[in-house]
C-alpha positions in Angstrom: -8.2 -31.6 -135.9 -4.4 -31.1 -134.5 -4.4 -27.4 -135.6 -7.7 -26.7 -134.3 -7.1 -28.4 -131.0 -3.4 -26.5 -131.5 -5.3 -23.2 -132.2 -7.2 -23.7 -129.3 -4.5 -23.9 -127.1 -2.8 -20.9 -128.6 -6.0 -19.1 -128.0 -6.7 -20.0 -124.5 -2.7 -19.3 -123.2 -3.1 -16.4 -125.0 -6.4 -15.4 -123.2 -5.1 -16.4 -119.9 -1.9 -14.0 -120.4 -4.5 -11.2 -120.5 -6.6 -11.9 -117.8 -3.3 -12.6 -115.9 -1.6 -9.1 -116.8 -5.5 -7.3 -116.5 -5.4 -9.2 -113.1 -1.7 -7.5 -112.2 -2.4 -4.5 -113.8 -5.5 -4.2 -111.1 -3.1 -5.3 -108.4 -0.5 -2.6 -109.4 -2.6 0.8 -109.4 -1.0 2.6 -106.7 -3.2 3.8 -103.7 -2.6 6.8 -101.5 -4.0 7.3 -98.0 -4.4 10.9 -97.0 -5.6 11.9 -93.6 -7.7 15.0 -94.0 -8.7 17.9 -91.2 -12.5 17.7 -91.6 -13.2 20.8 -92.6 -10.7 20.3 -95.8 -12.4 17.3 -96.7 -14.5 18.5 -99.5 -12.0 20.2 -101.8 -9.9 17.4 -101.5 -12.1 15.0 -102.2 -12.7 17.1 -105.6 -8.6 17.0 -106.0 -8.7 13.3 -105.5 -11.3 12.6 -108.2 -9.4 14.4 -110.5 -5.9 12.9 -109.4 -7.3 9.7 -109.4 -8.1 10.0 -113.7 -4.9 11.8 -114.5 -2.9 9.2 -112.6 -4.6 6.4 -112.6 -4.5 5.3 -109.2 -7.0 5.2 -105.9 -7.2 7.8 -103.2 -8.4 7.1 -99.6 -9.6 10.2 -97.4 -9.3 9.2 -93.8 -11.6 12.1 -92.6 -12.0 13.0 -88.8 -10.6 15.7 -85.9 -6.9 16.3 -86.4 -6.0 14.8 -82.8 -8.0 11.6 -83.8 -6.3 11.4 -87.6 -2.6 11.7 -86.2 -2.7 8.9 -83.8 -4.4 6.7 -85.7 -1.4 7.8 -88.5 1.2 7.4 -85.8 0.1 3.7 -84.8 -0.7 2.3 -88.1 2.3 3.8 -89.6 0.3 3.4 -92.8 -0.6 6.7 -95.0 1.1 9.1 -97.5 -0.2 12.6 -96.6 -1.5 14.7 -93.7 -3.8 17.6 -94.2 -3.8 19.6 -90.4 -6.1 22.6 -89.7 -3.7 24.0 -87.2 0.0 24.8 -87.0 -0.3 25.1 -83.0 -1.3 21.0 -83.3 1.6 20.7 -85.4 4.2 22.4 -83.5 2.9 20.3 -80.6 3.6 17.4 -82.4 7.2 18.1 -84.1 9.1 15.9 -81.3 7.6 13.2 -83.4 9.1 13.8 -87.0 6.1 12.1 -88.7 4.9 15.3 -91.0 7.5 15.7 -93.7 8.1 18.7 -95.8 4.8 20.8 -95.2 3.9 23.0 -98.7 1.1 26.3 -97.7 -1.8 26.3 -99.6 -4.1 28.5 -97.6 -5.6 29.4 -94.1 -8.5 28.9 -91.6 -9.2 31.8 -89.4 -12.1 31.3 -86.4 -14.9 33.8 -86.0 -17.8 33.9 -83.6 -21.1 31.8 -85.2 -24.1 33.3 -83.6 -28.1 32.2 -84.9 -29.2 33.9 -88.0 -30.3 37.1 -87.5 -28.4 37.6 -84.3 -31.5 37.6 -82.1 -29.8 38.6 -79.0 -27.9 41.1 -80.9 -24.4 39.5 -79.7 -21.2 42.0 -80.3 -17.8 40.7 -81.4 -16.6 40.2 -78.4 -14.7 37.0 -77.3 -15.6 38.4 -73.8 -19.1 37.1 -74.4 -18.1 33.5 -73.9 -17.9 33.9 -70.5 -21.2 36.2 -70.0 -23.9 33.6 -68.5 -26.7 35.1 -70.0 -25.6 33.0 -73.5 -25.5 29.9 -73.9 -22.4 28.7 -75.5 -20.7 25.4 -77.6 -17.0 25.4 -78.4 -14.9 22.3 -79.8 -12.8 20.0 -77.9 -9.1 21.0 -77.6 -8.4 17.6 -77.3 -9.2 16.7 -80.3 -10.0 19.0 -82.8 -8.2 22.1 -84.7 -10.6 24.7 -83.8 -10.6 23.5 -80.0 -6.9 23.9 -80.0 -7.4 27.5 -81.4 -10.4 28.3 -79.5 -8.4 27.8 -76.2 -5.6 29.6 -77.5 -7.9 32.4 -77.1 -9.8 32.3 -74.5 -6.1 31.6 -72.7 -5.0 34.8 -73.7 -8.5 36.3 -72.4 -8.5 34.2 -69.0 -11.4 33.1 -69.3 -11.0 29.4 -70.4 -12.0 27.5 -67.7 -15.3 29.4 -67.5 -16.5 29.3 -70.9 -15.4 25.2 -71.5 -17.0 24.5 -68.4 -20.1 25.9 -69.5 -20.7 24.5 -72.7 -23.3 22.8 -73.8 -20.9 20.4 -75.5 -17.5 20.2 -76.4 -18.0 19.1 -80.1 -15.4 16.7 -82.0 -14.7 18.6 -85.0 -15.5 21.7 -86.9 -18.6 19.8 -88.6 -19.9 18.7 -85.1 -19.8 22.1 -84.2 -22.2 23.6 -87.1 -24.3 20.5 -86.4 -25.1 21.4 -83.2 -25.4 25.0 -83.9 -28.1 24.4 -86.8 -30.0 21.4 -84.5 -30.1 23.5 -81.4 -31.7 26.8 -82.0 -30.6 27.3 -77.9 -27.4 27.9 -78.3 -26.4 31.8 -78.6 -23.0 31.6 -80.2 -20.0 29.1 -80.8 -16.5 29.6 -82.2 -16.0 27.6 -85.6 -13.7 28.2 -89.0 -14.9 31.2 -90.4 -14.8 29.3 -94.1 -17.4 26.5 -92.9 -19.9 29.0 -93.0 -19.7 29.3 -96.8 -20.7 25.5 -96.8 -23.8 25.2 -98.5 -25.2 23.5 -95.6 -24.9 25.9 -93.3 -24.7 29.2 -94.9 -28.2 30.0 -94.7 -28.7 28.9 -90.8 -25.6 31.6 -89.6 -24.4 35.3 -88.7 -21.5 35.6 -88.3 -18.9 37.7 -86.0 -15.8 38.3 -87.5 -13.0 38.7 -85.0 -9.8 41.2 -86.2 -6.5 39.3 -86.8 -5.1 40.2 -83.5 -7.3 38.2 -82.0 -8.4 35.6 -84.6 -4.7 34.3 -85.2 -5.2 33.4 -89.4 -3.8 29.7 -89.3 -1.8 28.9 -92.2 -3.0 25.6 -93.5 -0.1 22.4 -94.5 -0.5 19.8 -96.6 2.7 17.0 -95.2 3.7 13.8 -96.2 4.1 11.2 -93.9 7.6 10.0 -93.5 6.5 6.2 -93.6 4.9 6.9 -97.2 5.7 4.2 -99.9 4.3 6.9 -102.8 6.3 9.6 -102.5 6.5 10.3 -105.9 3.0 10.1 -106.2 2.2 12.1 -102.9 4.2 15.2 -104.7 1.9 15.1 -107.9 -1.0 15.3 -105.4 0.5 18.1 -103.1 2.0 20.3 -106.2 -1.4 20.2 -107.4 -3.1 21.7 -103.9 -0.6 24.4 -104.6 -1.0 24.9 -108.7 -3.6 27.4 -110.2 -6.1 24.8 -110.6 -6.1 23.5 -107.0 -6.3 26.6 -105.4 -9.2 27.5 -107.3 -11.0 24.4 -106.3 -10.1 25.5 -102.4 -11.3 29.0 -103.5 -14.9 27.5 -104.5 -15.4 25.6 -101.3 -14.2 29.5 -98.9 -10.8 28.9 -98.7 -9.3 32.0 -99.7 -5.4 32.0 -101.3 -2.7 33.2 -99.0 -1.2 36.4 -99.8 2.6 36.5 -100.7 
């Protein structure tokens, strides 16, 4: 009866020394936060599952408008990585010092969505904008990549103040953008990333208006870590592997075309 009561004992110590380490091996698995440009969202989450398995760890995708991601960055101080769609927002920013080390993994470059077909037979002409006989949606430069861009140009046009005053909307993000666009049969053209029009859920509801590079600035897309990061080793598995074969192919799936050196 001592031994079995003794082997009892053993057994239970010995099963509570697993549950224990299971418990603080849960406990342990490192998490990453990365703050993602909306319209990057979708090949990153793909990189993320797969990081995820290889390292065993947990990946958060704070998803949103650039504007809205870095300040919510800059007051948490909490987060590892920082995906931007524009370098202009960056460069804006820099005073700051929060993005760290910025690797290039590929580029956005706007264009001119009009309604499939073109039914008003709209040229590629940023001029356009500001012709009131169309009815127009850009995104918010406030808050968004594209809105930073898209005032970049109509700046350099002189026509800003026309065309933002006229839009229909001034849409939060890329994704608001082609929302509207595809809801609102209305609306003659809008200027969005010209690689969200090879999303699934839009590429059959577009034409679009390619602009030449003069004009259509190709943005040069950064993947940062945050300098308040506590998985820094981690956070350069994840960002050599945006940059290796394998995770620019995955960008290459979703549009994203790799830059040439």
């Amino acid at each position: 009866m001592k031994n079995y009561i003794k082997n009892t004992s053993v057994l239970f110590i010995s099963f509570a020394l697993l549950i224990t380490s299971c418990n603080n091996e849960v406990k342990e698995k490192p998490e990453i936060l990365i703050y993602c440009g909306i319209t990057m969202v979708k090949p990153m989450r793909e990189i993320s599952d797969i990081i995820e398995k290889s390292e065993n760890c947990k990946i958060t995708i704070s998803r949103g408008a650039t504007e809205d991601l870095y300040n919510s960055a800059k007051r948490s101080k909490i987060g590892d990585l920082f995906l931007s769609g524009s370098h202009i927002f960056v460069e804006r920013n820099s005073s700051d010092s929060l993005l760290l080390d910025g690797i290039d993994y590929s580029y956005n470059q706007p264009a001119i969505f009009v309604q499939k077909g073109n039914p008003k037979k709209i040229t590629a002409d940023v001029k356009n904008f500001a012709n009131n006989k169309y009815t127009v949606l850009v995104g918010n430069p406030e808050s968004c990549a594209i809105g930073i861009m898209t005032k970049h140009i109509f700046d350099s046009y002189g026509i800003y103040d026309n065309v933002f005053s006229r839009s229909v909307s001034l849409a939060s993000d890329s994704r608001d953008i082609n929302r509207i666009l595809r809801e609102n049969s209305k609306i003659d053209l809008a200027m969005n990333w010209l690689v969200t029009s090879e999303f699934k859920e839009n590429i059959n509801h577009f034409d679009i208006l390619e602009l030449p590079d003069s004009i259509a600035h190709k943005e040069i897309l950064s993947i940062y870590y945050l300098k308040f990061s506590k998985q820094k080793d981690l956070a350069q598995k994840i960002m050599n592997y945006v940059v290796s074969k394998e995770g620019i192919t995955i960008f290459n799936k979703y549009g994203f075309k790799k830059i040439e050196q």
